[in-house]
C-alpha positions in Angstrom: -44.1 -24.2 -2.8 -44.0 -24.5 0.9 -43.7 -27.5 3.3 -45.7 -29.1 4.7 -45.8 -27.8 8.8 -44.3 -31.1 10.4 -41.5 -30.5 8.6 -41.3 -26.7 8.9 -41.8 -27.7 12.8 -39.1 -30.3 12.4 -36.5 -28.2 11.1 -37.0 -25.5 13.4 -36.9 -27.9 16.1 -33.7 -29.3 15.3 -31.8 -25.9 14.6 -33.3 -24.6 18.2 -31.6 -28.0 19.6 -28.3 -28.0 17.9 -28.1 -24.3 18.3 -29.0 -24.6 22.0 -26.2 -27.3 22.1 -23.5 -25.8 20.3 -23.8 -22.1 21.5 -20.2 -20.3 21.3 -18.3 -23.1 19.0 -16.6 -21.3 16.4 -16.8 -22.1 12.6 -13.4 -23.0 11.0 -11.7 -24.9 7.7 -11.4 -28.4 7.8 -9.1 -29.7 4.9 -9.5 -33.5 3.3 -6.9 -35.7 3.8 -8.3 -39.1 2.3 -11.3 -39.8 0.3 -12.5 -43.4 0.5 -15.3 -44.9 -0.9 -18.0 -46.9 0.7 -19.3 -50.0 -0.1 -22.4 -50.0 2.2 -22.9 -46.6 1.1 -25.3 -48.1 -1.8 -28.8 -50.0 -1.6 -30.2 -51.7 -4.2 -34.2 -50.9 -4.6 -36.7 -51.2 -6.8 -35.4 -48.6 -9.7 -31.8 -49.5 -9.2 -29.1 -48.4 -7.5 -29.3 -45.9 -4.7 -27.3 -44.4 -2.5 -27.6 -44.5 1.0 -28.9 -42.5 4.1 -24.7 -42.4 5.6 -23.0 -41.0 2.3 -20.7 -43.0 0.0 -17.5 -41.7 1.1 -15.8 -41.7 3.7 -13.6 -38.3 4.8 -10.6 -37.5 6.9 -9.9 -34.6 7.6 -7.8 -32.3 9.8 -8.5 -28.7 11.3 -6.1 -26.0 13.3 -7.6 -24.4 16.6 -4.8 -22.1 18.5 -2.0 -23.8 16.6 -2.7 -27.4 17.2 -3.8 -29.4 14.7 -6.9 -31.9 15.3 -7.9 -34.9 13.2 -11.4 -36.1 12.3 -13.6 -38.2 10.0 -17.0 -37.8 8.7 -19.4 -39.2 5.5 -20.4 -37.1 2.2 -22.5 -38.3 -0.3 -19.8 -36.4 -2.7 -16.1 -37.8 -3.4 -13.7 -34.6 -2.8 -9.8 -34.3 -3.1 -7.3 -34.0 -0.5 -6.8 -30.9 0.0 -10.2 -29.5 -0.5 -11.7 -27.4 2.4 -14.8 -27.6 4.1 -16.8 -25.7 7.2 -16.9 -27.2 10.2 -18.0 -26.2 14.4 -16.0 -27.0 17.4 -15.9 -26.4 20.7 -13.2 -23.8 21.4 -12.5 -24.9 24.8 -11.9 -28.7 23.8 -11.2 -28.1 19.7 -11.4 -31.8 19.7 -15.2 -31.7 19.9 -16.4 -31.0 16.5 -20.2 -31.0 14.5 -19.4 -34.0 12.8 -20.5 -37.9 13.3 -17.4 -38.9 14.5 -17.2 -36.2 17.5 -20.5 -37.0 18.6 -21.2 -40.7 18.5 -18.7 -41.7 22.0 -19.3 -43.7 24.7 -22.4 -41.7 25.8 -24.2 -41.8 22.9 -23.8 -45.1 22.5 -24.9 -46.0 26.1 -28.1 -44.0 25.8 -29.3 -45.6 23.2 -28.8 -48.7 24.4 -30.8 -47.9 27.1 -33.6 -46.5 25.3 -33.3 -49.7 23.1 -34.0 -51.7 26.4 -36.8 -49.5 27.4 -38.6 -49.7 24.2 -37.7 -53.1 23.9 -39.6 -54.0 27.7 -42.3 -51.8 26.6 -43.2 -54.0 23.5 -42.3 -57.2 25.7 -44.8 -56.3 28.2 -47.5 -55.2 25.6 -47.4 -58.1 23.2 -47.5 -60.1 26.6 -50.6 -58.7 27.8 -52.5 -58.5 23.8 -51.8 -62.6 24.0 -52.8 -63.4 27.0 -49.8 -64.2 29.4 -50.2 -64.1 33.2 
């Protein structure tokens, strides 16, 4: 069965991007070094327990680029071992930028979405201002 277009459109979208932003980083092994679990990692709804949109575990890990050794954490929705391996991207000109949450979510990130927080936030201001009336 085939999906629905949106979210044939949506997929493609999002691989152009991230391949668009990540052109030339290099695939490599990351190995686990801790495993912990996740308490907000679950949600309680209507047919039980379920677990939730940022994984249940949380992973450390640590990859080699040119003989130095980088550290990193990420989620998974699956509890694995130390010492299990798994693929990850970085940057080979700063190995310390990698594909996972961790790498990306820096000062940057943060700042632009608290700036199109504010934006959306002044949009809805001015609108529900306007719907009841203020002058």
């Amino acid at each position: 069965m085939r999906k629905p277009l949106a979210a044939r459109l949506s997929r493609w979208i999002a691989s152009s991007f991230d391949w668009i932003r990540k052109r030339g980083w290099i695939e490599i092994e990351a190995e686990v070094q801790e495993c912990t679990a996740l308490r907000y990692g679950n949600y309680l709804g209507r047919s039980g327990i379920h677990r939730g949109p940022w994984g249940n575990f949380l992973i450390t890990f640590t990859y080699e680029v040119n003989g130095r050794t980088f550290d990193g954490t990420t989620v998974s929705p699956d509890e694995v071992q130390k010492g299990d391996t798994f693929a990850i991207r970085c940057n080979p000109n700063r190995p310390e930028e990698n594909n996972t949450f961790d790498s990306e979510t820096n000062w940057v990130s943060a700042a632009n979405w608290i700036v199109m927080s504010g934006i959306v936030l002044a949009f809805v201001t001015y609108y529900a201002w306007e719907r009841l009336g203020g002058k």
